[in-house]
ZAGU-768781 format. One record per residue: residue number from 0; residue in one letter; y, x, z of N, C-alpha, C in turn. Coordinates in steps of 0.2 Angstrom, whole numbers, plus 5000, padded with zeros to 4 digits. Each point is the difference from the previous one (the first is absolute). Example, Ala and Ser with C-alpha at 12.3 -4.5 7.8 and 13.67 -1.06 7.14 Angstrom:
<recs>
(0,'A',(4972,5066,5039),(5006,4996,5000),(5006,5004,5000)),
(1,'S',(5005,4998,4996),(5006,5004,5001),(5005,4996,5003)),
</recs>
This chain:
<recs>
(0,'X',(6155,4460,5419),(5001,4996,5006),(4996,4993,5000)),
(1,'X',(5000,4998,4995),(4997,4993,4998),(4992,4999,5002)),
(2,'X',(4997,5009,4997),(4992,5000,5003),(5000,5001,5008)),
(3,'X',(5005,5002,5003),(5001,5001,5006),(4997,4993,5003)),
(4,'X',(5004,4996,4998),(5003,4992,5003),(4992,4997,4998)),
(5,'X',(4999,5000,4993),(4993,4998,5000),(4995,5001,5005)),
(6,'X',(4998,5007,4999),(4996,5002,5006),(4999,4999,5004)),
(7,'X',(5008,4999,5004),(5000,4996,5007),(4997,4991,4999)),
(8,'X',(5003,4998,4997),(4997,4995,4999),(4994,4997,5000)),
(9,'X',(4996,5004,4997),(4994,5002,4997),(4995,5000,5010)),
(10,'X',(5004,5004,5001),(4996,5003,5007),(5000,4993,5006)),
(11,'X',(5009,4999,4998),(4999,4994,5004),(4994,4992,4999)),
(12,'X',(5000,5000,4995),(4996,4998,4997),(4991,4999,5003)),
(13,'X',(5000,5007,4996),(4992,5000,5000),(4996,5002,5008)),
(14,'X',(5003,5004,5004),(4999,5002,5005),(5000,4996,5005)),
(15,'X',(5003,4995,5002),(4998,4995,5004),(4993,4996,4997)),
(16,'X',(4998,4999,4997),(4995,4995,4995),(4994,5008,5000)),
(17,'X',(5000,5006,5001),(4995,5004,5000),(5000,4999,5009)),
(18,'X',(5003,4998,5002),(4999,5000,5009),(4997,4995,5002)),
(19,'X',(5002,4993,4996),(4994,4994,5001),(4993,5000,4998)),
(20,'X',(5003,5005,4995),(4993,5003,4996),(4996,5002,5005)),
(21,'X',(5001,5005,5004),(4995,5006,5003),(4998,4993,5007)),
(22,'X',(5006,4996,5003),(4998,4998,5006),(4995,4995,5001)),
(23,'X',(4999,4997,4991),(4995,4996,5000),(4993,5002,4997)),
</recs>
């Protein structure tokens, strides 16, 4: 459960900031 909640985290995290990434 716990690596779940990381992962998500994780995602939330890094995937916005890969999206700034790509638009600039």
């Amino acid at each position: 459960m716990y690596r779940d909640l990381v992962f998500l985290l994780y995602v939330i995290l890094v995937f916005p900031n890969v999206l700034a990434y790509n638009d600039s």
